[in-house]
C-alpha positions as CSV (number, residue, x, y, z in Angstrom):
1,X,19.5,-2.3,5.4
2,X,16.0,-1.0,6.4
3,X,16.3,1.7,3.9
4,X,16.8,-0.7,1.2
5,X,13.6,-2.2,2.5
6,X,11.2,1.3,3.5
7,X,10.7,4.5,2.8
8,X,9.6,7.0,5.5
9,X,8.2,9.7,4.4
10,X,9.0,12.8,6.5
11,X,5.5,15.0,6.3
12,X,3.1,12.5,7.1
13,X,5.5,10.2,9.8
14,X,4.7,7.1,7.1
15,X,6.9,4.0,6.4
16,X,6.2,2.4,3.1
17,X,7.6,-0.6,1.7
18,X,9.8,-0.1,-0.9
19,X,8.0,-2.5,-3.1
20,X,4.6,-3.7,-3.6
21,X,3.7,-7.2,-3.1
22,X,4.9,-8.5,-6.4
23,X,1.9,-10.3,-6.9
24,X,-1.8,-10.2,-7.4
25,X,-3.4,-10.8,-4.0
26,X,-7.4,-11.2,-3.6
27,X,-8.4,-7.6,-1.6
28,X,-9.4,-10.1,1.3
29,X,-6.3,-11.4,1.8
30,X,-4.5,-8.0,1.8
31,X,-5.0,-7.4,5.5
32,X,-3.4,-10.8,6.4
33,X,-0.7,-10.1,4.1
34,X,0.7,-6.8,5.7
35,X,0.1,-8.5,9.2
36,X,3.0,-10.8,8.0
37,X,4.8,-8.2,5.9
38,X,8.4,-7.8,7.9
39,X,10.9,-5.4,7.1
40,X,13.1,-4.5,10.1
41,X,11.8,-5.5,13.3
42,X,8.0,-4.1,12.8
43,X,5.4,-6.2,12.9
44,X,2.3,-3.5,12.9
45,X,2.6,-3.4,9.3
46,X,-0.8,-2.9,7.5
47,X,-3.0,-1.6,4.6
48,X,-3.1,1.7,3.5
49,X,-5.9,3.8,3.0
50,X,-7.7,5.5,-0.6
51,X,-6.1,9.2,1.0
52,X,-2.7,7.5,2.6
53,X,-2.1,6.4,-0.9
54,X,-3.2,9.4,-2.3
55,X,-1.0,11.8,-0.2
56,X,2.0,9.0,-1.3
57,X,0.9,9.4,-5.5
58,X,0.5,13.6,-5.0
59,X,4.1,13.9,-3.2
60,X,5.7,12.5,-6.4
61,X,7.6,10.1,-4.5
62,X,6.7,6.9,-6.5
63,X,9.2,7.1,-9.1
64,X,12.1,7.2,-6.8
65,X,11.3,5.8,-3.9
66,X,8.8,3.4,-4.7
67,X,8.3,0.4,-7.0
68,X,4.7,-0.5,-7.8
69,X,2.8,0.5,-11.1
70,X,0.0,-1.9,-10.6
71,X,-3.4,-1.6,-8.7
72,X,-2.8,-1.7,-5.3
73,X,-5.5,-3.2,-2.5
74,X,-6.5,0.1,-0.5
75,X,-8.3,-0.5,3.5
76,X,-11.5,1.5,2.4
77,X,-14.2,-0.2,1.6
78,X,-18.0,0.3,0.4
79,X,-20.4,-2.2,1.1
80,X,-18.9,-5.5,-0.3
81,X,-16.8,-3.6,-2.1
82,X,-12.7,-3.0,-1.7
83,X,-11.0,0.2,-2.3
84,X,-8.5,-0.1,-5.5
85,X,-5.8,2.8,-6.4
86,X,-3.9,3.2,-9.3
87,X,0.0,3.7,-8.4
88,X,0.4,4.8,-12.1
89,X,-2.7,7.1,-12.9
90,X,-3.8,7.9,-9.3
91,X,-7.6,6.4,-9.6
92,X,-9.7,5.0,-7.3
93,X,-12.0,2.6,-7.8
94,X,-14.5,0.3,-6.1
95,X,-14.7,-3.6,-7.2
96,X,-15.4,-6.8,-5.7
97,X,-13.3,-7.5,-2.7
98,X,-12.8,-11.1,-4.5
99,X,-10.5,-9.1,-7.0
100,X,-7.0,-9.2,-7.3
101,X,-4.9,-7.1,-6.8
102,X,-1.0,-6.2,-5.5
103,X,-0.4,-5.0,-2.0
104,X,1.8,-2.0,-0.4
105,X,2.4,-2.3,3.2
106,X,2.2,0.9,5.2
107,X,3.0,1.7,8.8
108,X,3.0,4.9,11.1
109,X,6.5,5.8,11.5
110,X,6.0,7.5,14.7
């Protein structure tokens, strides 16, 4: 049932959920989000970083394994500024941390 649920990816020791949030979330509430995320019996769930989520769009495991096309809330930040990523085109971008956007839980599989 938990693979139905995650994907671990082998070469960085990474658990993803298998699906992004499914909604827009504002970036501040992302953190709060994964810290409730439950898949399994983890509860150190959490958000991932601009090069976590980088690694995850260069291994070209998105189409198969994942299921998010939207922007997805990434931990970096600048300022008063979030970190965005693009699970479709790969971008990064800085906005508002009052945006919107969906969330992918992350944890280390290790």
């Amino acid at each position: 049932k938990l693979a139905r649920l995650t994907y671990t990816d082998s070469s960085t020791g990474l658990m993803w959920a298998r699906q992004d949030s499914g909604r827009d979330i504002i970036w501040q509430d992302a953190k709060r989000y994964c810290e409730n995320y439950r898949a399994g019996s983890f509860t150190d769930w959490r958000v991932p970083t601009y090069d976590e989520l980088t690694g995850l769009f260069a291994s070209g495991n998105l189409k198969d394994k994942i299921k998010s096309t939207k922007w997805v809330c990434a931990f970096d930040t600048r300022g008063s500024q979030g970190g965005y990523f693009s699970m479709r085109s790969g971008q990064k971008v800085w906005n508002p941390q009052t945006a919107s956007c969906y969330v992918l839980p992350v944890r280390n599989a290790k």
